[in-house]
C-alpha positions as CSV (number, residue, x, y, z in Angstrom):
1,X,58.7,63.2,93.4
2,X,54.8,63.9,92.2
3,X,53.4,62.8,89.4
4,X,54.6,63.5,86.9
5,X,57.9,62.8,88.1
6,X,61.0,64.3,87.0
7,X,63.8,62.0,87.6
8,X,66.1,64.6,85.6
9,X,65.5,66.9,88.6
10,X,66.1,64.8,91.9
11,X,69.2,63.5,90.2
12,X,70.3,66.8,90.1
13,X,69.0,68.0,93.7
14,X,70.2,64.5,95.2
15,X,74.0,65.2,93.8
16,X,74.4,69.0,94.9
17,X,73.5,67.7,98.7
18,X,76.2,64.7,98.5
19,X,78.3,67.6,97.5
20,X,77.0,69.7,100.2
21,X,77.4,66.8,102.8
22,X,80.7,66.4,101.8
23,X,81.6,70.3,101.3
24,X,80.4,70.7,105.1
25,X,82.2,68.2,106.2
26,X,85.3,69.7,104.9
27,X,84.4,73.0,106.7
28,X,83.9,71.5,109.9
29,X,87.0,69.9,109.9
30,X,89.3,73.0,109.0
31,X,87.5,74.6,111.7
32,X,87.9,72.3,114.4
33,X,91.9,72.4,113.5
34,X,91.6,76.4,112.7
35,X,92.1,76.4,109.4
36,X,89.5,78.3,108.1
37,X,90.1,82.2,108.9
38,X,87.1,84.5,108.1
39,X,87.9,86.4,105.0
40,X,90.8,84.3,103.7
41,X,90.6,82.8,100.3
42,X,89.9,79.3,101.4
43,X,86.6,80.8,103.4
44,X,86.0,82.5,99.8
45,X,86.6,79.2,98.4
46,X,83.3,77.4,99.9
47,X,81.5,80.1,99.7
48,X,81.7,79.8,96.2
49,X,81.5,76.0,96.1
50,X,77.8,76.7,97.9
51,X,77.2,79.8,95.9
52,X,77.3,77.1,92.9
53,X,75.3,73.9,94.8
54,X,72.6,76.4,95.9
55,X,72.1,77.5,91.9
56,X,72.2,73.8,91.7
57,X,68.9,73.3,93.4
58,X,67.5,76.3,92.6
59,X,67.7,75.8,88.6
60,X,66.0,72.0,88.8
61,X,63.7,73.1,86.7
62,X,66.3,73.7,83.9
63,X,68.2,70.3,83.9
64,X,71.3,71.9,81.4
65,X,71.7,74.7,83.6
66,X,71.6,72.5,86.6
67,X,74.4,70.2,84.8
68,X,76.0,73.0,83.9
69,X,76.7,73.9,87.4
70,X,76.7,71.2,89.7
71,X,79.4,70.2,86.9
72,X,81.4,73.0,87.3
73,X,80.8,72.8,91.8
74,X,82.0,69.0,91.6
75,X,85.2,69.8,89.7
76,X,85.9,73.0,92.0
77,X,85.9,70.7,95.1
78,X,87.5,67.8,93.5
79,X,90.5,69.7,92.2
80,X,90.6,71.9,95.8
81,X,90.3,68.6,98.0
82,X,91.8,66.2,95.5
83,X,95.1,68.3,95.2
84,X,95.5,68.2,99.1
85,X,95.1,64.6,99.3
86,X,97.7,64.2,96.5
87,X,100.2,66.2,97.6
88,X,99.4,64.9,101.3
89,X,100.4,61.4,100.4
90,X,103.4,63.5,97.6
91,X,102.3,62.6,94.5
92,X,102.0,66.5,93.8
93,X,104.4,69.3,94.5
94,X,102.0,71.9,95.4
95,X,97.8,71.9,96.0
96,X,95.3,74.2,94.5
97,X,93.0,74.6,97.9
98,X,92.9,78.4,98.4
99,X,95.2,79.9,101.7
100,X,93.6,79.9,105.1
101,X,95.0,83.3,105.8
102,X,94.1,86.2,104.0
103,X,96.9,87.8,102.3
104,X,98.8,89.8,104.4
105,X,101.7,90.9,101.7
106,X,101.7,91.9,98.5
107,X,105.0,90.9,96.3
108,X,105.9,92.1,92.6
109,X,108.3,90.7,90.5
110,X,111.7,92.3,90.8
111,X,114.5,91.4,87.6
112,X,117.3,90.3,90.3
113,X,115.5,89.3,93.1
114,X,112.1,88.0,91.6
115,X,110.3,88.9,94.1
116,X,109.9,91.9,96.5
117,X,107.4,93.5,98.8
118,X,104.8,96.0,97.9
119,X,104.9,98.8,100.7
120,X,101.2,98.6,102.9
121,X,98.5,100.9,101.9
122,X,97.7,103.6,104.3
123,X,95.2,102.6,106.7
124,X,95.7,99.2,106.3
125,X,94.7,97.6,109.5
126,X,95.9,94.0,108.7
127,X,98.9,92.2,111.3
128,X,101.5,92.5,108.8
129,X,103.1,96.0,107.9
130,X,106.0,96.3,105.3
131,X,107.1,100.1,105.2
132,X,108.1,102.6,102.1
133,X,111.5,100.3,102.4
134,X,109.8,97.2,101.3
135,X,110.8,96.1,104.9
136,X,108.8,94.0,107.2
137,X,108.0,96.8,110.2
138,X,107.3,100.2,111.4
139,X,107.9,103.4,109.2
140,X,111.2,105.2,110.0
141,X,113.1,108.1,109.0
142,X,116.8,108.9,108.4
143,X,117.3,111.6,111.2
144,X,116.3,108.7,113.5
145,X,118.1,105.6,112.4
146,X,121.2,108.2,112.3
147,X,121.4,108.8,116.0
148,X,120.7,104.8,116.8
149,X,122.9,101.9,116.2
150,X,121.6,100.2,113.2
151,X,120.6,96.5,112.9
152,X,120.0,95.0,109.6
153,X,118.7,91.4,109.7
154,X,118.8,89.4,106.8
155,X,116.7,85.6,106.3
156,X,113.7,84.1,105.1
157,X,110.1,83.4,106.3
158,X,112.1,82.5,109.9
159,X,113.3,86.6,109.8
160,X,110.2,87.7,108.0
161,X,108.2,85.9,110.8
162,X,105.0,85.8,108.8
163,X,103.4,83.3,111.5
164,X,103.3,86.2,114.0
165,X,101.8,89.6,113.9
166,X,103.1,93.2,114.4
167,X,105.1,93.7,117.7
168,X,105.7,89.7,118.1
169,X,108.2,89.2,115.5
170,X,111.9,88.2,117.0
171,X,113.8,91.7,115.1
172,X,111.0,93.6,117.2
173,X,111.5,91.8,120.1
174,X,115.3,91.8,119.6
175,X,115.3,95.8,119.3
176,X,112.9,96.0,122.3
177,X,115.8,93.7,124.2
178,X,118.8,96.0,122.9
179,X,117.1,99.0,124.4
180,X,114.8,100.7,121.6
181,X,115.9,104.6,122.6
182,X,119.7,103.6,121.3
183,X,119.0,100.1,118.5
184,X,117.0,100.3,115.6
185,X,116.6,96.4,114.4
186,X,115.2,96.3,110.5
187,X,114.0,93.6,109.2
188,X,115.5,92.5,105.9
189,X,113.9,89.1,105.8
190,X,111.5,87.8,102.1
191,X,110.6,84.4,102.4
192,X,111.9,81.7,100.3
193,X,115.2,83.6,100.2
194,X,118.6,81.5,99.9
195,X,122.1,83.5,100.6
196,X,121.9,83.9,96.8
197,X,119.0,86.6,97.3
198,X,120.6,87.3,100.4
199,X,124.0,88.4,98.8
200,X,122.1,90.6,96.2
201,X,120.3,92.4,99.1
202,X,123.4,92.9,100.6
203,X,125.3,93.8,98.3
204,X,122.7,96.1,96.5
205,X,120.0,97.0,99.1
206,X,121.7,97.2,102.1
207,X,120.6,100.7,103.2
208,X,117.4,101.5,104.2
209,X,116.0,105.1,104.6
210,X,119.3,106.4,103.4
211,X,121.3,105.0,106.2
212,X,123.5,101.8,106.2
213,X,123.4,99.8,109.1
214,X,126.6,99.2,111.4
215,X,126.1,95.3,112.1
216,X,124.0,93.1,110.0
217,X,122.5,89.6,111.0
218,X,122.0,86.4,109.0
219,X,119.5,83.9,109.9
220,X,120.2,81.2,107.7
221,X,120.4,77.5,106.1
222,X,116.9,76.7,105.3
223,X,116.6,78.3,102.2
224,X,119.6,76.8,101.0
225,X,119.0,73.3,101.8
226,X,116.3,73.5,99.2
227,X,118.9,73.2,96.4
228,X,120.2,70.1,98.1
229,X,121.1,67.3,95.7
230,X,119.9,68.9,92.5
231,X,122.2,67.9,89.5
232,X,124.9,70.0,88.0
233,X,123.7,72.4,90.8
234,X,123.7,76.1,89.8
235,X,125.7,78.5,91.1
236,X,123.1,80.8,91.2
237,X,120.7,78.7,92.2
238,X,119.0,79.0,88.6
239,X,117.9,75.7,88.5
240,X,115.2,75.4,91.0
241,X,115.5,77.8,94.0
242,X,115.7,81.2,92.6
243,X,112.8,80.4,89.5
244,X,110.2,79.1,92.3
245,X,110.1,82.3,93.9
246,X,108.4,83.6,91.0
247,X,105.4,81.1,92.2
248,X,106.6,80.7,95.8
249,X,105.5,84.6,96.1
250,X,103.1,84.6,93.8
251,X,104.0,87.2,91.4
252,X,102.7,86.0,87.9
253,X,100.7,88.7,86.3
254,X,98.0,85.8,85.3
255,X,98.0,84.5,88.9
256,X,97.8,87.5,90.2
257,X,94.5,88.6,87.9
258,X,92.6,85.3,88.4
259,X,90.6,84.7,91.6
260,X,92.2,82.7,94.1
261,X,89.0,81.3,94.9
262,X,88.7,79.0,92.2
263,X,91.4,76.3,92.0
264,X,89.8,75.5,88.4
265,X,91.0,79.0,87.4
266,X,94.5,78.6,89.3
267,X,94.9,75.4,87.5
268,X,94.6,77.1,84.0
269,X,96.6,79.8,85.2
270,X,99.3,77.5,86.1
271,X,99.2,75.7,82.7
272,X,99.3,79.1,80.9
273,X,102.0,80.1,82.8
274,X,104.0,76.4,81.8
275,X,103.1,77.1,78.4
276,X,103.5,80.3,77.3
277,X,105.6,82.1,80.2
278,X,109.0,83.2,79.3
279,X,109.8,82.2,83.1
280,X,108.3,78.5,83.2
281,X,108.1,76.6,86.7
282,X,111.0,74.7,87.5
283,X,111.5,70.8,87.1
284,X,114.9,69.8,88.7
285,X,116.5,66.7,88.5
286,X,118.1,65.0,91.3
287,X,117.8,62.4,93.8
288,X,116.5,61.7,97.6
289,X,119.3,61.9,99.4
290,X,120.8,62.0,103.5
291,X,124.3,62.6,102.2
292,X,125.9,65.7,102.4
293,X,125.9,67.8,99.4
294,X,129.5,69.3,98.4
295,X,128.3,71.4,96.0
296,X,125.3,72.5,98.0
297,X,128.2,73.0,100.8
298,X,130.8,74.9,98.0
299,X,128.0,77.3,97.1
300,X,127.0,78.2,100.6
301,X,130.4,78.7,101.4
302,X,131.3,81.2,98.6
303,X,128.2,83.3,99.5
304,X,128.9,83.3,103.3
305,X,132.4,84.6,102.3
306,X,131.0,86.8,99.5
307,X,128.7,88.8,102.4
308,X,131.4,88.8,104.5
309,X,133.4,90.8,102.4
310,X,131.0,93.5,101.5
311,X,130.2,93.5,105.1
312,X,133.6,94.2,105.8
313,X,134.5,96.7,103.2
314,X,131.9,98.7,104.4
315,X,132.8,98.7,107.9
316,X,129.6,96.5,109.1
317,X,130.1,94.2,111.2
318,X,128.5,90.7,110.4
319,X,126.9,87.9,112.6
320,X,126.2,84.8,111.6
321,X,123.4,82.6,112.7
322,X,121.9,79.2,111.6
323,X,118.2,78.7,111.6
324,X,116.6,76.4,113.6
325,X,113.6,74.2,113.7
326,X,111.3,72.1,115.7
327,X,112.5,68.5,113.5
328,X,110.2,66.3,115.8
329,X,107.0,68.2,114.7
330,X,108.7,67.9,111.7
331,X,109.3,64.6,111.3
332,X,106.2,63.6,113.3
333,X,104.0,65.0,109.8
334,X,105.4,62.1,107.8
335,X,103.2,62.8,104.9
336,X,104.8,65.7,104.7
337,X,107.5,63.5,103.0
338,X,110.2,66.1,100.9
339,X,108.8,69.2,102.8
340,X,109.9,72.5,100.8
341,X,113.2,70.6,98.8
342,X,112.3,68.5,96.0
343,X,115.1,65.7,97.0
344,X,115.3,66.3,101.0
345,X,113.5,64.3,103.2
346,X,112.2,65.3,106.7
347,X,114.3,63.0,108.6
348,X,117.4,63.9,106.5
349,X,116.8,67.8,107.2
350,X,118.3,67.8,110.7
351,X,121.8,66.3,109.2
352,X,122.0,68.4,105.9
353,X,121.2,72.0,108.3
354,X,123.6,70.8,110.7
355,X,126.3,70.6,108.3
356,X,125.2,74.2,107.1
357,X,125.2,75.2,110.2
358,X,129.3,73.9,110.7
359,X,130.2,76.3,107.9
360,X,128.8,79.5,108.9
361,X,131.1,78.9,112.6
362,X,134.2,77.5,110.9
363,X,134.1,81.2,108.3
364,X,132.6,83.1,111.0
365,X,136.0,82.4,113.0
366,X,137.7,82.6,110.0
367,X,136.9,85.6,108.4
368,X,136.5,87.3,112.0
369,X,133.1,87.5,111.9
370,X,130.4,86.5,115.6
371,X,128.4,83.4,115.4
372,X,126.1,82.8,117.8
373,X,125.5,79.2,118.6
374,X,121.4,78.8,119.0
375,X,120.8,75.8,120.9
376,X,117.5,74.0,119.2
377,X,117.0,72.2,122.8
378,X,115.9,75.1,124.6
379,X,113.0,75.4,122.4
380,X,109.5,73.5,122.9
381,X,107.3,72.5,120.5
382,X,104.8,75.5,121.5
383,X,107.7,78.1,120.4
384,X,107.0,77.1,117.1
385,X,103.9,77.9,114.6
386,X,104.3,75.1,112.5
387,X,107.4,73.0,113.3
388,X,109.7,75.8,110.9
389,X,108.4,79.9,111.8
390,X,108.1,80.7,115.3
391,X,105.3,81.3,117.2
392,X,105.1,84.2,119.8
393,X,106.7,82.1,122.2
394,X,109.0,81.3,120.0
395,X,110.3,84.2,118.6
396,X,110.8,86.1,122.2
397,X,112.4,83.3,123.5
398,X,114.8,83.2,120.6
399,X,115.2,87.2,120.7
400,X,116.1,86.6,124.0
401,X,119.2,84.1,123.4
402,X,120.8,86.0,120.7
403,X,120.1,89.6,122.5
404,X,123.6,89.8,124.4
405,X,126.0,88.5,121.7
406,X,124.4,90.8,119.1
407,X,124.9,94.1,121.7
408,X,127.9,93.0,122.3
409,X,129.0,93.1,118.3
410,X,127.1,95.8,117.0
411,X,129.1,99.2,117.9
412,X,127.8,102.2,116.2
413,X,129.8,104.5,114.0
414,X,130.0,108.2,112.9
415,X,127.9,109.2,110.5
C-alpha cells in the first residue's frame, strides 16, 4: 500500500485471503460434523489448497507466479467444493472432494470380478485387516478352520462393514455369538457387489485357506437394486453395475498413480480414463421409477437359484438374508435424491428391497434353503453409520438376531 503502490500485488494478496476465508470456513465446518479425519485425503486436500494460497502471498513480488498459483488454488477448491454442491443438489453423479477417511483397503482389478482386495501389509496398524485370502478379518490356517464349523458370508459394504473397525463387524460378532472355540465366521463381503459377483465368488472362490465352508450366508438386495430400471437390463449386469466397480473401487491404473489430493488431477484422470480406457465409465439409460422391476426381479431370481444349487451340490448349506436399512435417515437426506442407483429414488428404495426381499423367502422355502426374516423395526437410527452400513451398535445388535437361526443351520461335516 506505500508509495509506490503496487495494485498488481494486493489484488493478488487480497484474493488468496477470500480464498483462505472461504477454504477455513470449509474446514471448520467438516470438523464440526467430523468429517475431516487427520491423515485422510480430504485433510491432504486443504493442506494443499493452503500450501498453494500461502505461495500466493509469498510470491507478490512476482505477479505471474502469483497468478500462476492463486489460479491453480481457486480452481482446486472450486472443482473440490463445486462438485459437492452439484452432486448435492444431483446434477452430478459423483464429486471430486478427496475421502474423509484414509484408505483403509487396497483393491486391484480382477478379469471376472473387477475388483478384489489387496491382502494388508505386515505391520499395518490401520482398523481394517483383509488377510492372505483377500478376506475382510483375522489370518487363519487350514488345520484350524478344519476342526471348526465353517461360516462363509457373502454381501457387500453391509458384510464388509467398512463403517466399523476390527472386532466390531457383525461376521466377528456373529462368530463370537456361535461360540468362537467350535465357528469360524469368514467374511466374504466387497462392496458394491450384486449376486452377479456374488455367484462368481461362489461358485469360483468359495474356499478359503484350502477349506470349504459347511453353510454359507447371503446378506443381500442392495447391490442389486442398483440395476433397477435400466433398459434392456443385462443379465450380467454389464450395463451399469458390474463396469462401476471398476471406479466404485477405484482400481484404474491412472487413478490409482495420480494424487487423490487434487481433484484437478482426478478430473483429468477421469477424462482420460472416458477417452482412452478400453473399460469406459458407464452411462445407462433408464427412467426414475417406484414400480417394480421384472427384469430386475427375473435376474435376481436366477442368481438366488443359481447359488443355491452350487451350494447344494456341494453339500453347503445356504441362508438367505435381505439387507436392511435405516430408510428414514434415508429419506430424511432428500438431496441425496437417486442415492447409489441411477433411476431409484430414496423414497422408492424401501418398496423395490422389499420386493427383493419376497423372493429370497419364497426360493429360500422352495429350494429348501433358511431365511431369516430381519425385522428393520428393531433397529434405531444409532445402529446405523450412515442410514445404509452399521454402526457398532448396529452390527451387534444384528449379529445378535440372526445368531440362533444360523447355529441352528450350520452343521459341520467330515473332512
Amino acid at each position: 500500500m506505500a508509495k509506490p503502490r503496487r495494485f498488481e500485488r494486493m489484488i493478488a494478496i487480497l484474493v488468496s485471503l477470500v480464498l483462505a476465508v472461504v477454504a477455513g470456513a470449509v474446514v471448520w465446518r467438516y470438523q464440526l460434523a467430523s468429517e475431516l479425519a487427520p491423515g485422510s485425503p480430504r485433510s491432504w486436500y486443504f493442506a494443499y489448497v493452503a500450501i498453494l494460497l500461502g505461495l500466493g502471498i509469498v510470491c507478490a513480488r512476482w505477479p505471474r507466479i502469483t497468478m500462476v498459483v492463486v489460479s491453480l488454488a481457486a480452481i482446486e477448491l472450486g472443482l473440490g467444493l463445486g462438485s459437492v454442491a452439484l452432486t448435492r443438489h444431483d446434477l452430478a453423479k459423483s464429486d471430486l472432494l478427496p475421502s474423509d477417511r484414509p484408505r483403509e483397503v487396497i483393491r486391484t482389478w480382477h478379469p471376472l470380478l473387477q475388483a478384489t482386495n489387496v491382502p494388508t501389509s505386515a505391520g499395518d496398524s490401520g482398523k481394517y485387516h483383509v488377510n492372505s485370502q483377500g478376506l475382510r478379518g483375522r489370518e487363519r490356517s487350514s488345520g484350524e478352520l478344519r476342526d471348526k464349523t465353517v461360516v462363509a458370508v457373502f454381501g457387500g459394504s453391509t458384510t464388509e462393514d467398512l463403517a466399523v473397525r476390527d472386532g466390531e463387524t457383525w461376521p466377528e460378532r456373529l462368530e463370537a455369538l456361535l461360540g468362537g472355540e467350535r465357528f469360524a465366521v469368514l467374511n466374504h463381503g466387497v462392496t458394491s457387489n450384486s449376486t452377479v459377483q456374488i455367484v462368481i465368488r461362489t461358485a469360483f472362490y468359495q474356499p478359503a485357506f484350502g477349506v470349504q465352508p459347511d453353510c454359507a450366508v447371503y446378506l443381500v438386495g442392495g447391490g442389486d437394486v442398483t440395476s433397477a430400471h435400466i433398459r434392456s437390463l443385462d443379465p450380467g449386469f454389464a450395463d451399469y453395475q458390474t463396469p462401476l466397480l471398476i471406479d466404485a473401487l477405484e482400481v484404474r491404473r491412472v487413478e490409482r498413480l495420480l494424487p487423490s489430493a487434487s481433484p484437478l488431477l482426478r478430473l483429468l484422470g477421469r477424462l482420460a480414463a472416458f477417452a482412452f480406457d478400453t473399460a469406459r465409465p458407464p452411462q445407462p439409460e433408464g427412467q426414475l421409477s417406484g414400480d417394480p422391476d421384472p427384469a430386475l426381479e427375473a435376474i435376481f431370481t436366477r442368481n438366488v437359484r443359481t447359488i443355491s444349487a452350487i451350494n447344494r451340490q456341494r453339500g453347503i448349506a445356504t441362508i438367505w438374508i435381505g439387507e436392511v436399512f435405516d430408510h428414514a435417515s434415508l429419506e430424511a437426506a432428500s438431496w441425496r435424491g437417486s442415492l447409489w442407483a441411477p433411476f431409484v429414488r430414496v423414497g422408492d428404495l424401501r418398496a423395490l428391497l422389499s420386493r427383493l426381499t419376497g423372493i429370497l423367502q419364497r426360493e429360500a422355502a422352495s429350494l429348501g434353503d433358511t431365511y431369516v426374516a430381519v425385522d428393520e423395526t428393531q433397529f434405531e437410527a444409532a445402529d446405523f453409520w450412515d442410514g445404509e452400513h452399521f454402526s457398532p451398535t448396529g452390527s451387534a445388535r444384528f449379529a445378535a438376531l440372526i445368531a440362533p437361526r444360523v447355529a441352528a443351520a450350520c452343521r459341520k461335516k467330515q473332512r
